[in-house]
N, C-alpha and C positions, 0 to 999 in steps of 0.2 A: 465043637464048631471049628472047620480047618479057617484058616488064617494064612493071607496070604503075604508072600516072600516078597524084598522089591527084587526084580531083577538087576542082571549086571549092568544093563545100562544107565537105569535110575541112580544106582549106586556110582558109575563114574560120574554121571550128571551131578550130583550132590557135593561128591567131593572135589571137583573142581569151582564151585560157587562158595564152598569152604574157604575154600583157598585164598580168591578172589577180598572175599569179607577180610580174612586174617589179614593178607597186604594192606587194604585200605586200613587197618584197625593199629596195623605196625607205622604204618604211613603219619596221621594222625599224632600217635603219641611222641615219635620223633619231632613234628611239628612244633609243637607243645614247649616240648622240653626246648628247643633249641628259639624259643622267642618269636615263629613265624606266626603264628597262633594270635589273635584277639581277642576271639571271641567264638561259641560255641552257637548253633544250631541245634534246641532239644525236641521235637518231636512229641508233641501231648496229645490227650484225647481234646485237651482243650484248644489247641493249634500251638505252632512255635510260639519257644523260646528261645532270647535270646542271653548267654552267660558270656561275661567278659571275663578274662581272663587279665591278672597282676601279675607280669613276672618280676624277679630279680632287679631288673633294670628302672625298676616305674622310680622307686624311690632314688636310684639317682638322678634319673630326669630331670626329677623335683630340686634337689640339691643344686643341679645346673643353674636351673632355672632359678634360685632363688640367691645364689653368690654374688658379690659387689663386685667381682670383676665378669666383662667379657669373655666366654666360649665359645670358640669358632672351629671346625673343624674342616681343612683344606685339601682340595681334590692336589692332584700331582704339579695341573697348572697353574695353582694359586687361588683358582674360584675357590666360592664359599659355596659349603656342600650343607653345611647348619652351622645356625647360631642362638645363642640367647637374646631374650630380650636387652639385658645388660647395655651387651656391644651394639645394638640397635641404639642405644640411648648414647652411647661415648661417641658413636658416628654421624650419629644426627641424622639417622633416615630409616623409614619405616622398614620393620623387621621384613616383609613382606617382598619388599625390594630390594634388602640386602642380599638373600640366600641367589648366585646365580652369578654375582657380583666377583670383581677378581678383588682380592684381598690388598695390593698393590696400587689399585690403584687410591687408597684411602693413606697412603703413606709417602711424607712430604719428601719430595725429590732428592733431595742435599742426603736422605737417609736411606736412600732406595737401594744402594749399593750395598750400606753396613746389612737394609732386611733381606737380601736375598742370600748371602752370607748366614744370617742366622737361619733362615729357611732350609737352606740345602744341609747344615751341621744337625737338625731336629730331623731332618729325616734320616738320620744316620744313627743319632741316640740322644741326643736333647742337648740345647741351647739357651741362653736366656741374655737378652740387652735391652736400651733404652734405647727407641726411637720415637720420632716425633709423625704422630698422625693428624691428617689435615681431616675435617669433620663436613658433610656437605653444605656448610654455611662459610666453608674458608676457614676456620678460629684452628688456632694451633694444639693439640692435643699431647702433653707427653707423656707417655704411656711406657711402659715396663712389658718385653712382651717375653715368653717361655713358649719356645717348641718342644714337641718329643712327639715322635715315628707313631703311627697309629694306623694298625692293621684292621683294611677293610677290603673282603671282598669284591666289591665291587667296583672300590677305587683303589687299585694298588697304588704303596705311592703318598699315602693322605700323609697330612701333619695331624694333629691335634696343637692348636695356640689355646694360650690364655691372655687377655688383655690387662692389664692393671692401671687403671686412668691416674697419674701423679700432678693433675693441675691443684691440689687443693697441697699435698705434701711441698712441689716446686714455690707454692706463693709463702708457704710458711718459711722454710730455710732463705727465699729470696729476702722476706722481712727481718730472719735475723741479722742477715747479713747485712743489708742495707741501715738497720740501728745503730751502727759502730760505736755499741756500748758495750765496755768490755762489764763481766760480772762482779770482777772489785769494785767498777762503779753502783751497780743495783745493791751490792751487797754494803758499801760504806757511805752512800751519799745520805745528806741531812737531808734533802730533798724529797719529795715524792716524786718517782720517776712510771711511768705507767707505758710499755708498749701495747696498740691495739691493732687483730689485723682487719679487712676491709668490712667483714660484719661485727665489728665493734667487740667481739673477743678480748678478754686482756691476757696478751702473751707470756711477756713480764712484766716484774713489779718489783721495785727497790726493794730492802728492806726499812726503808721507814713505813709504805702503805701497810705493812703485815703491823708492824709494831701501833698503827693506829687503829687500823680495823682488825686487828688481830684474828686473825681468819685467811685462809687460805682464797685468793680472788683468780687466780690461774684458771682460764676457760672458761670465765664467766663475762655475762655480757657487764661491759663497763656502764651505760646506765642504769644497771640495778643496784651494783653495788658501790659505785663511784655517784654517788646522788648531789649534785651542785647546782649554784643556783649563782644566776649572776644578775648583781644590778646597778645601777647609774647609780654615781657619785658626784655628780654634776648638779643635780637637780633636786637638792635638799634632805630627801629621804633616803638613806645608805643601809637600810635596815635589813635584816635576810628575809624576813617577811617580807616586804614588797619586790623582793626581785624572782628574775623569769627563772623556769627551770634549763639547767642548760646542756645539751647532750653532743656528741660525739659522732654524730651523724655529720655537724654541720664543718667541722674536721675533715673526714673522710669525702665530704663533697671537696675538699681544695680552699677551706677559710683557714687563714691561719690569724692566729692570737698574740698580743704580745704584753705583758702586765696587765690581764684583766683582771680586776676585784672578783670574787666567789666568794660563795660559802659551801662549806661542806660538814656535812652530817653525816656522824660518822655510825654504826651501827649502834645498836643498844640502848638508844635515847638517849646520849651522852651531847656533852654540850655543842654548839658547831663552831669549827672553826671557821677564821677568815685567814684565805688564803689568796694569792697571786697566782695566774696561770699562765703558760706561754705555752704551745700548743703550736702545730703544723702535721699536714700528709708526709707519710712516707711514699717518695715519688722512685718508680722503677727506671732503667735503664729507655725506657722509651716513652716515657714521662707519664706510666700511669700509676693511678694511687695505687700502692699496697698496703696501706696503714697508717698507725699514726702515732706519734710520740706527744707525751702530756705530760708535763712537770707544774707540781705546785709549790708551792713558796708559804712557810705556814708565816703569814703575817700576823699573828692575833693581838700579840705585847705593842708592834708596831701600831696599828687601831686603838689599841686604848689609850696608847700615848696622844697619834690624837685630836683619839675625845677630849681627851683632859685638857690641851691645848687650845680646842675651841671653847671648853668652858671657860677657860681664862681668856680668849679674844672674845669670847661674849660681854664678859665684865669689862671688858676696855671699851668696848664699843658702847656699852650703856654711858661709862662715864663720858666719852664722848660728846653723845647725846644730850649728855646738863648743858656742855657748852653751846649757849644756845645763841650771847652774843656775838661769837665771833661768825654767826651763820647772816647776822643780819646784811653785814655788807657785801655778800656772796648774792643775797637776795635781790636785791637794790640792782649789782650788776648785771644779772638776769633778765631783770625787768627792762633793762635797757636792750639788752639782745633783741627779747621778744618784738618790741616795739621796731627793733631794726628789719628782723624777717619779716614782720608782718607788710611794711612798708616795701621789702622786695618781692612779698605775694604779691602784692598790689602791683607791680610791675611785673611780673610772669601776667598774672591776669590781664593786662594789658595787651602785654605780647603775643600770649595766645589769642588773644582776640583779630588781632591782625593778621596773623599764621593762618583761621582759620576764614578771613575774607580772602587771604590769598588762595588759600588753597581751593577755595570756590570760584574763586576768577581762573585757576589750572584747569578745575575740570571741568570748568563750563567751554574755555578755551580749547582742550582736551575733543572734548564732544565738536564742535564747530569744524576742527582738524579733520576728524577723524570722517564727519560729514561728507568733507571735500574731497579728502582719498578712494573713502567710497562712492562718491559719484561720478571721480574720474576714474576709475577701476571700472565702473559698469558701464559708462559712457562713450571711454574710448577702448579699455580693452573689450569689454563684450562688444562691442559693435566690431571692433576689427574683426576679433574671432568670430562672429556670425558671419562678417563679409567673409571671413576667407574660408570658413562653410560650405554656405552658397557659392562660391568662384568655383570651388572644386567639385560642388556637382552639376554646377554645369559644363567646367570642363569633365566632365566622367561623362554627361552626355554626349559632347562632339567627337570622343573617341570611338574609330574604327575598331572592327572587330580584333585584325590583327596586334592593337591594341590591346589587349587582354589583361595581361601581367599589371600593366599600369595603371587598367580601372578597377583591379581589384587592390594595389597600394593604398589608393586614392580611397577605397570602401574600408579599409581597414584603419582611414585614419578618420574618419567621422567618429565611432565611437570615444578616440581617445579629445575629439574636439570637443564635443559634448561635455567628458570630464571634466573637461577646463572650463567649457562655461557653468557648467553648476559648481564649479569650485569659487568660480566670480561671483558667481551669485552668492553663494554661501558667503564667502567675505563683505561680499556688500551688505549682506545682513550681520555679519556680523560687527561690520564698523561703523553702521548707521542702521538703528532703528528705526529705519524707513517706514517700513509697515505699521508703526505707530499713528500714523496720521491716516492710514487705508482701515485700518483694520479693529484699532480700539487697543487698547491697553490690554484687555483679555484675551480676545483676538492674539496678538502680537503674542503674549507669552503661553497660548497655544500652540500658537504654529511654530515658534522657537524650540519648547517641549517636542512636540511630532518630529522637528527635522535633528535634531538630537536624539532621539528611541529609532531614528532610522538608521542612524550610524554607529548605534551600540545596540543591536539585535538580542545581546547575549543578557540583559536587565530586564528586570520584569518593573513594568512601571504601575503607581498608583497615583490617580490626579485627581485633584476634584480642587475646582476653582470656582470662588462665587463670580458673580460679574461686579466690574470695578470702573466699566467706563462711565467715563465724567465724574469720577471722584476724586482726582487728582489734576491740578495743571499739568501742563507737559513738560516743565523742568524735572517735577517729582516722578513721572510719567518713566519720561529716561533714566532716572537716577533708580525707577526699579527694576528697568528693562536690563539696567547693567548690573543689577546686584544678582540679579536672578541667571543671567549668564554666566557671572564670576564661577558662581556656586557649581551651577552644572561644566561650566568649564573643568572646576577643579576636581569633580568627581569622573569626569572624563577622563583628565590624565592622571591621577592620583591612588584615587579611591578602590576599584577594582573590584565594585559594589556586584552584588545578581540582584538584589532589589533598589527600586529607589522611589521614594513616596514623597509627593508635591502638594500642597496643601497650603489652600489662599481662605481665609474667613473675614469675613467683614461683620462686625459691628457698628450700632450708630453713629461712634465715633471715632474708629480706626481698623487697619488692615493689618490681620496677623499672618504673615506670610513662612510657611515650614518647609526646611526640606531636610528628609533623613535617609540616610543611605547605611548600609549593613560593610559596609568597603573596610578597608585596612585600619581606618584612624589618624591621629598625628597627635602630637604634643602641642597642647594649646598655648603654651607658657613662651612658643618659637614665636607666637604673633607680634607681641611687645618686646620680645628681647633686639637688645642693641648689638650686644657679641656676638648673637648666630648666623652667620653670613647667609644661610640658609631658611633665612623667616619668610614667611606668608608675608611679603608687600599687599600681594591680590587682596589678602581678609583684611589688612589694616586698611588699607582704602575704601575696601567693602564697609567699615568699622567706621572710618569717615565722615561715610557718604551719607550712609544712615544718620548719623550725631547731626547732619547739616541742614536735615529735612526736617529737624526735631522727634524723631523717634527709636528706639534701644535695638541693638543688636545682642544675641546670646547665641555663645559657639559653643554644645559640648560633644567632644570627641578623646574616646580613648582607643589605644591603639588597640589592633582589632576586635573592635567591639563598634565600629563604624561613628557615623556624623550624624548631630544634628546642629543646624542651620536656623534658625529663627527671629526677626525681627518682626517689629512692628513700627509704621505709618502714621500720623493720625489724619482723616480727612480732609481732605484742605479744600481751598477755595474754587478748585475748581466743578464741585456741585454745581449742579443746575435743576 
């Protein structure tokens, strides 16, 4: 059977598609080798695959990525071409936003000159100094940084940095130094001498701490193994049992000590000592804490002395105590005292009694005043300023066109007249209770409430009042009209409340009137002080007013944690 030849042309067709394959096949494997390569496309009957590819490089990557300092790698301009997470974290700003970033500009001015110095020496064959980097929240960073030349393709030119963050090394050497305790001291003193730095570490330690806890305490936190406990010696029980645990935290916030009592327990179950402490922050050049220095004072021999000396002023004090006749004519004298104070209560009582018919002829007088102000406040000045209202719009009507300018002056001052007169009005209600006699008692601290939630919008109000007219005369009438303003007055300027809840209840036999607001607070103890130049007069009159009517006022208010307001009434005669 003949069998057929391919011809020459088949034959150069062939071997140029040979060819073709080889290039792409050479092509490929260079890729490969030299790191351009990720990942392979395989061709199955089952469809692609896909094969990644590990080179040489992966495991440094890794190594980058996982180093305590910063790796950054720098175009010729100073941008950041890559970096690690690290230097993301020593900068303070997302990895993401870092790469793109000039390297310079993260570095504090005063050093900009020494980093471009070291920049331009790393591109030449390698450099290494301390500059101080600023982090995007401002905080000073000082850092340790090494260049050296790193050849890339694409950026001729680059650096390779490494960063070294030294804010944790800079705060330790700042604390040695700041302790000006040479080491003959820690090494010869009787003392317990204890340096800590700001997380309670202990740096150094005398050698008396080793010879008591015999154990090595260097890098350990100080209240695990420095365990004390302190307690009042004032107050009869001085025992280690009843005192607080006491730590080293409240040091490093800026408390300092000076002979405080302690006990300390020392490892092993061994007995505890009593000990003296004096204690302070170590304060840096810009007064913040670095640490702290603790010395204890082993008083033990000193306490049992004394013990033993109270044992023996207890035995004197007993025999004291037989002598029981020389107390009799102490007693006798006493008795005459009492009888003298009691005889001076009786005259305060007296006095107060007159203080408080005066001070009710003040604010009844007070009220009658204030009557008169405000009805000559609404009487003559509101009527002026309505006359002079109305004058100007009728003068705005007999103005000519050409006129123009000046009837619109004259329109721009109505609104601001208006103000004035609802500001009259406002003051006339507020210096006379007017609408007391129009409106009713509930009425009245209604509409008081409303024009009050109209001029603080920003309060969320809750009210609910029972009705109270003709439960009261009109003296008592006013005397709640003012207390209920006092209040709202003083959360108006004061308080700084978003909510405020008003609440009136009546029972058969009195009115309990509430008002609580979420506002700032105050110290309730300024109402009755005499010293504080700064007291609530308003609440003490408020406090007064109420005692005059016969019924309790209760103020409680902590600072911010807001007001409550509360007294009570009881129904008086003027039921009908």
């Amino acid at each position: 059977m003949a069998t057929s030849h391919p011809s020459p042309e088949d034959l150069l067709a062939e071997n140029a598609d040979l060819r073709i394959r080889l290039e792409e096949a050479e092509d490929t494997l260079r890729a490969i080798r030299e790191g351009e390569v990720d990942a392979l496309v395989v061709y199955k009957p089952a469809g692609e695959q896909i094969y990644t590819l590990k080179g040489a490089d992966h495991s440094y990557r890794i190594l980058i990525e996982a180093i305590n300092e910063g790796a950054v790698i720098l175009a010729l301009d100073g941008d950041i071409l890559y970096a690690n997470q690290q230097l993301a974290e020593i900068l303070g700003a997302p990895l993401e936003r870092l790469v793109g970033t000039c390297i310079s500009d993260y570095v504090e001015a005063a050093d900009r000159e020494l980093f471009m110095a070291l920049i331009s020496h790393g591109r030449q064959s390698a450099s290494k100094g301390e500059v101080s980097l600023r982090n995007r929240y401002g905080v000073i960073v000082p850092a340790y940084l090494s260049f050296r030349s790193f050849n890339l393709e694409e950026s001729p030119g680059a650096v390779c940095l490494v960063v070294t963050d030294l804010t944790q090394q800079k705060r330790q050497e700042a604390i040695l130094v700041e302790e000006k305790l040479s080491r003959v001291i820690f090494e010869q003193a009787q003392a317990v001498i204890l340096v800590v730095d700001p997380e309670g570490r202990i740096l150094r330690a005398s050698h008396e701490v080793h010879r008591i806890c015999r154990s090595n305490l260097l890098l350990r936190q100080f209240d695990e193994v420095i365990r004390l406990a302190s307690f009042d010696t004032t107050g009869g029980e001085s025992s280690p049992a009843a005192g607080k645990p006491f730590s080293i935290s409240s040091i490093l916030q800026g408390k300092i000590f000076h002979g405080l009592e302690v006990s300390f327990s020392p490892p092993e179950g061994r007995e505890p000592l009593e000990m003296l402490l004096n204690a302070g922050p170590l304060l840096g050049r810009q007064g913040e804490v670095m640490g702290a220095v603790v010395t204890l004072t082993d008083i033990t021999a000193r306490k049992r002395a004394e013990e033993a000396l109270k044992a023996a002023h207890d035995q004197l004090e007993q025999k004291v105590k037989d002598r029981t006749a020389e107390l009799q004519l102490m007693v006798a004298q006493l008795q005459e005292e009492v009888m003298d104070r009691l005889q001076a209560e009786e005259s305060l009582k007296e006095s107060e009694a007159r203080l408080r018919h005066l001070s009710s002829r003040l604010l009844d007088a007070q009220e009658k005043e204030r009557k008169r102000l405000a009805v000559e406040l609404h009487d003559e000045l509101g009527h002026a300023l309505l006359t002079i209202k109305l004058q100007l719009r009728a003068l705005a009507r007999g103005l000519t066109p050409e006129q123009k300018t000046l009837a619109e002056d004259i329109e721009v001052l109505q609104p601001f007249i208006d103000g004035v007169l609802d500001n009259v009005r406002r003051l006339y209600f507020a210096l006379s209770p007017g609408n007391l006699e129009d409106l009713g008692l509930t009425g009245a601290l209604r509409q008081m409430l409303d024009e009050f939630a109209k001029h603080h919008k920003n309060i969320r109000w809750q009210i609910r009042i029972d009705n109270l007219d003709r439960e009261f005369p009109p003296l008592t009438q006013t005397v709640i009209y003012r207390i209920v303003q006092e209040i709202l007055t003083n959360i108006g300027k004061h308080a700084k409340p978003s909510r405020v809840s008003v609440r009136v209840k009546r029972n058969p036999t009195a009115a309990l009137f509430t008002v609580e607001d979420n506002g700032c607070g105050f110290d309730t103890s300024r109402i009755h002080s005499l010293d504080d130049s700064n007291r609530g007069l308003g609440l003490a009159a408020m406090e007064e007013r109420v005692r005059m009517q016969g019924g309790t006022l209760e103020i409680v208010s902590r600072e911010n944690q807001g007001t409550r307001i509360a007294f009570t009434l009881p129904l008086g005669s003027g039921r009908k």
